[in-house]
C-alpha positions in Angstrom: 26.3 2.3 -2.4 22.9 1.1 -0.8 21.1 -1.3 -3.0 18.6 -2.7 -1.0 15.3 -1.0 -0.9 14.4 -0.6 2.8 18.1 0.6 3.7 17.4 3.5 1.0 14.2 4.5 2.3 15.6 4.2 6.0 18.8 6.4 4.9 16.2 9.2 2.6 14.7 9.1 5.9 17.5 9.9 8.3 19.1 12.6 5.8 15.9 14.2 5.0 16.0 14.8 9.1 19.0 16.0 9.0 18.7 19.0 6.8 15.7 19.9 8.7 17.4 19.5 11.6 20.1 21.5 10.1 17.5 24.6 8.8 16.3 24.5 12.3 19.9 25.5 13.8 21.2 22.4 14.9 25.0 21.8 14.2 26.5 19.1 13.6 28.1 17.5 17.0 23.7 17.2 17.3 23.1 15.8 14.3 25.9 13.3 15.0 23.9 12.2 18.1 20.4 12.0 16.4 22.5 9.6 13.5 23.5 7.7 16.8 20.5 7.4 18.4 18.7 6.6 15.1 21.4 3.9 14.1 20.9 2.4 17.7 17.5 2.4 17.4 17.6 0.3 14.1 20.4 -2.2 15.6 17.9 -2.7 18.8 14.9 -3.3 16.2 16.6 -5.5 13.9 14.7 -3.5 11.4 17.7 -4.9 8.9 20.2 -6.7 8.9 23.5 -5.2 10.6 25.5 -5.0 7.5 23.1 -3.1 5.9 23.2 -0.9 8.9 26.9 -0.8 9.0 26.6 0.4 4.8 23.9 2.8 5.9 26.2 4.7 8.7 28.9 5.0 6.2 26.6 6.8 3.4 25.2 8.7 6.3 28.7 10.0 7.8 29.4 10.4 4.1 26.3 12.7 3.7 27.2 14.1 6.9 30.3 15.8 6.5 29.7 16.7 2.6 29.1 20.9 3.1 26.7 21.0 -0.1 23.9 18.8 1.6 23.9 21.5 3.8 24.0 25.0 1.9 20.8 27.2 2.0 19.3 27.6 -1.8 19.0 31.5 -2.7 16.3 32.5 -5.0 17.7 33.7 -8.5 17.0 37.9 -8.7 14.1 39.0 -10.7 15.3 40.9 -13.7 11.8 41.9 -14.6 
């Protein structure tokens, strides 16, 4: 679990992309690479510290490959 404040708002970040990317038609062998590239671009930055990076890709991979995150939300019928 993430506990330290900028690693949460980095990870709300990256998953919040990644359901749009998602509702956009990506897939995820492309979502894997924009969690790559994103994740690189944080190590190369030193943004935080590499642990917390390391706990970040495993919530992220976690997120990832849960199918819920994922599911399109249908509107309940009108029974008017």
């Amino acid at each position: 679990m993430l506990q330290d404040a900028l690693t949460i708002r980095y990870y709300q970040r990256l998953t919040d992309a990644l359901v749009e990317q998602w509702n956009r038609g990506y897939r995820f062998d492309e979502l894997r690479l924009y969690m790559d590239g994103y994740l690189a671009a944080l190590r190369q930055s030193d943004a935080i510290e590499p642990y917390q990076i390391n706990r970040l890709e495993e919530e992220t991979i976690r997120f990832l490959y849960d199918p819920s995150n994922f599911e399109m939300t249908q509107a309940e019928p009108d029974y008017r």
